[in-house]
N, C-alpha and C positions, 0 to 999 in steps of 0.2 A: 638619707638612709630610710629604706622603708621600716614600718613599725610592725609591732605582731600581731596585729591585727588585720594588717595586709596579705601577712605571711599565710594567714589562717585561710582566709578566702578565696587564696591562690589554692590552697592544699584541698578546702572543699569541691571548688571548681575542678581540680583536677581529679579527686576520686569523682565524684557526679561524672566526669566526661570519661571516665574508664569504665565504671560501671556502664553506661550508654553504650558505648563501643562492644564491650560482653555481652549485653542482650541483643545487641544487634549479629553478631556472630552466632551467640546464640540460635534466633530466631535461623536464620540463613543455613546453620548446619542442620540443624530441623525439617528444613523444607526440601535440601538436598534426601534425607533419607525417608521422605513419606512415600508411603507407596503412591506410586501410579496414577494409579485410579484415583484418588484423592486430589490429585492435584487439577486446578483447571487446564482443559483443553480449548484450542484455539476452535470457535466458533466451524472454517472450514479447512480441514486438512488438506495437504495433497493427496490427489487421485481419489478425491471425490467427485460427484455430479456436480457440474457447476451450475448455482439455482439461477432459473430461468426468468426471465424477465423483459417486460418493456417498457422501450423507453424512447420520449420525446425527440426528435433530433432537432437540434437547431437551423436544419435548414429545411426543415420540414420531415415529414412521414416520421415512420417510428420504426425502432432497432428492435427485433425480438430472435433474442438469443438463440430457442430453440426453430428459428427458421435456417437457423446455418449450423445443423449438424452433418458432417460429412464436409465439413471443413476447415480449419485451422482457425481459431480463433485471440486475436490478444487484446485483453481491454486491460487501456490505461485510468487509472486513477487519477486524479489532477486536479487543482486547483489555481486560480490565475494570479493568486498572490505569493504560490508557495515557491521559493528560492529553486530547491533542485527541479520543481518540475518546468520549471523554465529552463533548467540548466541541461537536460535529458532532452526537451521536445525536436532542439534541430537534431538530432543522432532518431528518434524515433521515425521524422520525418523521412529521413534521409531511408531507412528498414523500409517504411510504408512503398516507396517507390521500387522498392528491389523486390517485393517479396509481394505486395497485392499482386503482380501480374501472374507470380508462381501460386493464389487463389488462398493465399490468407487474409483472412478479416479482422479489418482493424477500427476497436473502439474505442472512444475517448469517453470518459466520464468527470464531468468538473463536479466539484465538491463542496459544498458551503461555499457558495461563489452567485454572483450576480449575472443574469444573462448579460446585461451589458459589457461585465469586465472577460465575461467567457469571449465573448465576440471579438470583442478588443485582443484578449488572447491569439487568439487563432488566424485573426489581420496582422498579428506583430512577428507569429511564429510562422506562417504559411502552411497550416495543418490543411491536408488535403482527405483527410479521414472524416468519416463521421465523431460529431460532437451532441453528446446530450446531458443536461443538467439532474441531477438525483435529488430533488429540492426537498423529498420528503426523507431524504437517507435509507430509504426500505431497500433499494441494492447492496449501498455498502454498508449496511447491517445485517442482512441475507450471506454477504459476502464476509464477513466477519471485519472488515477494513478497521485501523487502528492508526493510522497514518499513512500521509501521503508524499511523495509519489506510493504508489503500489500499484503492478501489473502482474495482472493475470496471465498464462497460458491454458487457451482451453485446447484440449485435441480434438479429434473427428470424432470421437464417440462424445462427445462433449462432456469429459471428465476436466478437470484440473491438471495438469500436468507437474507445472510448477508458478511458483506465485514470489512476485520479488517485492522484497521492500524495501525502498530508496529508487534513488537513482538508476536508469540503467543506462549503458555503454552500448552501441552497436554491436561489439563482440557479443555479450551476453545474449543480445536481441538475436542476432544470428544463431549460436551457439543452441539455443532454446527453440528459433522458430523450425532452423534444420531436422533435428527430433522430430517435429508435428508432420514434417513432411513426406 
């Protein structure tokens, strides 16, 4: 039979974990009613300018964003360790070949990733897109990126359209690149 001594520290433990819980709802209904403007904004919204940049490709020459205005653009995020974007690349592939001929451009960006494992990537996956490494992260910090997968839709005037994060499905990849077209 427990003693009252047990009983006691059961009971302080559980005010301590009630109060916890009230600051924490606290804290949360707080942030629900601050204004707006106060609260942080995401680095890049949609239907903004998407910032321009270039970049290495791994099979040489370099990708520079603002040379494909005036046409549909989707860069993927990616890295060669991350679960989903291994689990997305055949479905991306599969878009890449339906929709490069209808003159959308498609980019890959690995991310905290080794050229070696990116190559290995792209031998395992059959990525027939361009691929380039962001070694210094100045795009997906420009881009606001906060995990990966995440793609981009840029439009013809090279705004943002929409930007996904996770995984995507071919519907969606359709669903988004139809729009730009």
């Amino acid at each position: 039979m427990p003693d009252m001594k047990s009983y006691k520290s059961l009971i302080v433990l559980a005010v301590a974990g009630l109060v916890f819980a009230m600051a924490v709802v606290g804290l949360l209904l707080t942030q629900r009613d601050a204004p707006k403007d106060l609260l942080p904004k995401p680095s890049l919204a949609v239907r903004e300018a998407a910032p321009g940049f270039t970049l290495a490709l791994l099979e040489g020459g370099n990708f520079q964003l603002g040379a494909y205005k005036g046409k549909p653009v989707l860069i993927n995020f990616f890295a060669s360790w991350c679960l989903p974007c291994r689990e997305e690349m055949p479905a991306i592939e599969r878009i890449v070949q339906e929709y490069r001929p209808k003159g959308v451009v498609f980019l890959g960006i690995s991310t905290d990733d080794t050229e070696a494992n990116a190559r290995d990537f792209i031998r395992k996956y059959g990525v027939t897109f361009p691929i380039g490494i962001d070694s210094t992260a100045g795009i997906q910090n420009s881009y606001g990126l906060y995990g990966i997968p995440t793609t981009y839709f840029v439009d013809k005037q090279g705004m943002v359209n929409y930007l996904h994060s996770g995984n995507v499905t071919e519907e969606l990849l359709r669903h988004e690149l139809d729009k730009l077209l």
